[in-house]
C-alpha positions as CSV (number, residue, x, y, z in Angstrom):
1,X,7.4,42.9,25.9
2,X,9.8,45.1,28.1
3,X,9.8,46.8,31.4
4,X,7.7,49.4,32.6
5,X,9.6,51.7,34.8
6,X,8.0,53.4,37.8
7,X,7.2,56.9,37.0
8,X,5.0,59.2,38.6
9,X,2.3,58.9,36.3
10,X,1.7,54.8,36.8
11,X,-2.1,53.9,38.0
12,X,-2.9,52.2,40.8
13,X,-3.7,48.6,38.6
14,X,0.2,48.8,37.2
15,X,1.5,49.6,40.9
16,X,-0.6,46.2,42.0
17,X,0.6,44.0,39.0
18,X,4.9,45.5,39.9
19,X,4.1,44.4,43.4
20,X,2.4,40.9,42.8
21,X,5.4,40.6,40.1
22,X,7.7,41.4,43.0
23,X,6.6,38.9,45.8
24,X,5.9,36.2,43.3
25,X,9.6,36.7,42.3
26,X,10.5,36.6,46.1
27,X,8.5,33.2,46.5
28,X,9.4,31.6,43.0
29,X,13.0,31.8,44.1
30,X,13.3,30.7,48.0
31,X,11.1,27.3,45.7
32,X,13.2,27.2,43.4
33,X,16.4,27.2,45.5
34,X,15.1,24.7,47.8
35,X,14.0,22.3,44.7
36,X,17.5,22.6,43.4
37,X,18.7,21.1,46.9
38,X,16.3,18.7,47.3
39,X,15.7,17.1,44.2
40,X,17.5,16.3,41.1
41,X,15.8,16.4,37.7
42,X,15.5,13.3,35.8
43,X,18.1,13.7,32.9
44,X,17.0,11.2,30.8
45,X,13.4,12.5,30.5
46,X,14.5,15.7,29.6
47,X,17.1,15.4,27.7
48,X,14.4,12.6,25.5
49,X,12.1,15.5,25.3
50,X,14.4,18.4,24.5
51,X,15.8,16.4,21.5
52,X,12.2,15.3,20.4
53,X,11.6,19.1,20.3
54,X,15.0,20.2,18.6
55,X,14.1,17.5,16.0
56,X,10.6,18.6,15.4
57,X,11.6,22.6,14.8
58,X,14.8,21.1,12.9
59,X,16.8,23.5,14.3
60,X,20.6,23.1,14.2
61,X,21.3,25.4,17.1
62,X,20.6,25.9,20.9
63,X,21.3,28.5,22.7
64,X,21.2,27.4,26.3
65,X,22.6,29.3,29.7
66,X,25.0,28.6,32.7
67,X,22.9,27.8,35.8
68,X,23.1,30.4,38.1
69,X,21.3,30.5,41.4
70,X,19.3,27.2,41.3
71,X,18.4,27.2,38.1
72,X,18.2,23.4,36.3
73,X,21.4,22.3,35.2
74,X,21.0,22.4,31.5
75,X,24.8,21.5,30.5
76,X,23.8,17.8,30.3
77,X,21.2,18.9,27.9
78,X,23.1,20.8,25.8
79,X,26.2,17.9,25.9
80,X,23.5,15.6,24.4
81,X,22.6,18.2,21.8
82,X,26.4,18.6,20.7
83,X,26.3,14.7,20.1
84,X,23.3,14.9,17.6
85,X,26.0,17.6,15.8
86,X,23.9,20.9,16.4
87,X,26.2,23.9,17.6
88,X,25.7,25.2,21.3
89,X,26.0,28.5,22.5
90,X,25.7,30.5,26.0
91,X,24.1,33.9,26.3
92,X,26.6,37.4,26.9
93,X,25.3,40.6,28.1
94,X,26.9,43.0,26.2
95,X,25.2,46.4,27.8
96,X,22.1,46.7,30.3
97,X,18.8,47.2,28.7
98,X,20.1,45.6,25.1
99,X,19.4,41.9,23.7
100,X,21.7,39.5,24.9
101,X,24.6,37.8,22.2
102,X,24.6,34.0,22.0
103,X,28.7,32.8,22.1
104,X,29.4,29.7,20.6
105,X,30.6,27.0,23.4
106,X,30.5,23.4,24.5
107,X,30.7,21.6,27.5
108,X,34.1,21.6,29.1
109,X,35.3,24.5,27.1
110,X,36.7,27.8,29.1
111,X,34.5,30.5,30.4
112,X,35.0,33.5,31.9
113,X,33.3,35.5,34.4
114,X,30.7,37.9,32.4
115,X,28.0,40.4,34.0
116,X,26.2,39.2,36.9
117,X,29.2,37.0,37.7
118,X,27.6,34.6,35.2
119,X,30.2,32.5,33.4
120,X,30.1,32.9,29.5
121,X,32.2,31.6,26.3
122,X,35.9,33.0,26.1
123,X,36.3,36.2,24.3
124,X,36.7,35.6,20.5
125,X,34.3,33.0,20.4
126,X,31.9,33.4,17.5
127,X,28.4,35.1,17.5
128,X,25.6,32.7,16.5
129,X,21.5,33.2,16.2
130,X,20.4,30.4,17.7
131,X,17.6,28.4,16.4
132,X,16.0,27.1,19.6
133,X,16.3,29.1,23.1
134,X,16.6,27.1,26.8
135,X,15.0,30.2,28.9
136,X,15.5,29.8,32.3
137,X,13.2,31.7,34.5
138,X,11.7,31.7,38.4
139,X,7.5,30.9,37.2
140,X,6.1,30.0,34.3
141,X,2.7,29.6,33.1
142,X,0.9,27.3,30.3
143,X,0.2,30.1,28.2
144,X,3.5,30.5,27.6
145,X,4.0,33.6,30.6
146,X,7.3,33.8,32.0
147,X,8.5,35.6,35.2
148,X,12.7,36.0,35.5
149,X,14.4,38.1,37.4
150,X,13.0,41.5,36.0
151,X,15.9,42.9,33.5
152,X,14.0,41.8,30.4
153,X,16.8,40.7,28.7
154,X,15.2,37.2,27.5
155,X,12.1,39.3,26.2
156,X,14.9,41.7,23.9
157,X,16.5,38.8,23.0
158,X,13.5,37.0,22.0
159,X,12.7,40.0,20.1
160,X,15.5,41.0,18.5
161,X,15.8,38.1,17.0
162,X,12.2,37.8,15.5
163,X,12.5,41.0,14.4
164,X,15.8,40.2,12.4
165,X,13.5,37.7,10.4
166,X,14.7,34.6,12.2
167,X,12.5,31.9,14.1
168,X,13.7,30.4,17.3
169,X,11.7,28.0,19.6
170,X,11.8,28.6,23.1
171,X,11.4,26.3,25.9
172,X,11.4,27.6,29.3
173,X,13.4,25.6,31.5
174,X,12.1,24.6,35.6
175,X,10.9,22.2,38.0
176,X,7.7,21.1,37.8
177,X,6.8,23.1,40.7
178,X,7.4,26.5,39.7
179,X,4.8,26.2,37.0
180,X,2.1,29.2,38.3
181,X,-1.7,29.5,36.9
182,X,-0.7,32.9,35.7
């Protein structure tokens, strides 16, 4: 996975699949931003579920994100994880078109502004590989297909990380809505 870039020698069936990629971007996101106003996302479920899953993969990390732009407030999430005693992290672009850093943080701790404006741990926080991934994202499919904003980072994150010769277990994060037959 990473991102084609328009050249000059791109056929006409990659120049469809940028621009249905483009609009269903444009569409996921004016959904998304009016689900985040009008509803609120049952905690409790999610929270049940998320643990059941951290449980079942044993993993003893999480790396999660700071909602941005409607995204689903995962802090609650990952203050629940922090109470079963697994370490938290938030995701830190160090460079464009690299794999993204997780920080260590928990809930309530400083942030500062990182790229994008997105808030991410203090500098000097440590570096950790997290086990399990929340990935946040404007479709998703049940095959497991995601569609984000278009930078890749989550795909060179995701792979950087397998290709070090650890596992992680993602799980894409979003109202029920935005779930998209492909």
């Amino acid at each position: 996975p990473g991102r084609r870039r328009r050249g000059r020698n791109m056929n006409l069936s990659e120049n469809t699949l940028i621009e249905a990629k483009k609009n269903l971007r444009v569409r996921a996101r004016q959904l998304r931003n009016e689900l985040a106003r009008a509803a609120a996302p049952n905690l409790a479920s999610m929270t049940l579920e998320l643990l059941n899953i951290i449980r079942r993969h044993r993993a003893r990390s999480l790396g999660g994100y700071f909602p941005i732009r409607g995204e689903l407030d995962v802090l609650p999430l990952m203050c629940a994880v922090q109470m079963e005693g697994l370490e938290t992290a938030l995701p830190v672009v160090a460079a464009r078109d690299e794999a993204m850093c997780f920080r260590r943080w928990q809930v309530g701790e400083t942030h500062v502004e990182g790229e994008f404006g997105v808030p991410v741990p203090a500098p000097g926080a440590g570096i950790i590989v997290p086990d399990a991934l929340l990935v946040p994202g404007l479709a998703f499919d049940q095959h497991g297909g995601r569609l984000g904003y278009g930078g890749g980072y989550y795909d060179r994150t995701i792979g950087a990380i397998e290709a070090s010769g650890n596992t992680v277990v993602t799980i894409g994060i979003c109202y029920q809505a935005q779930l998209v037959d492909a």
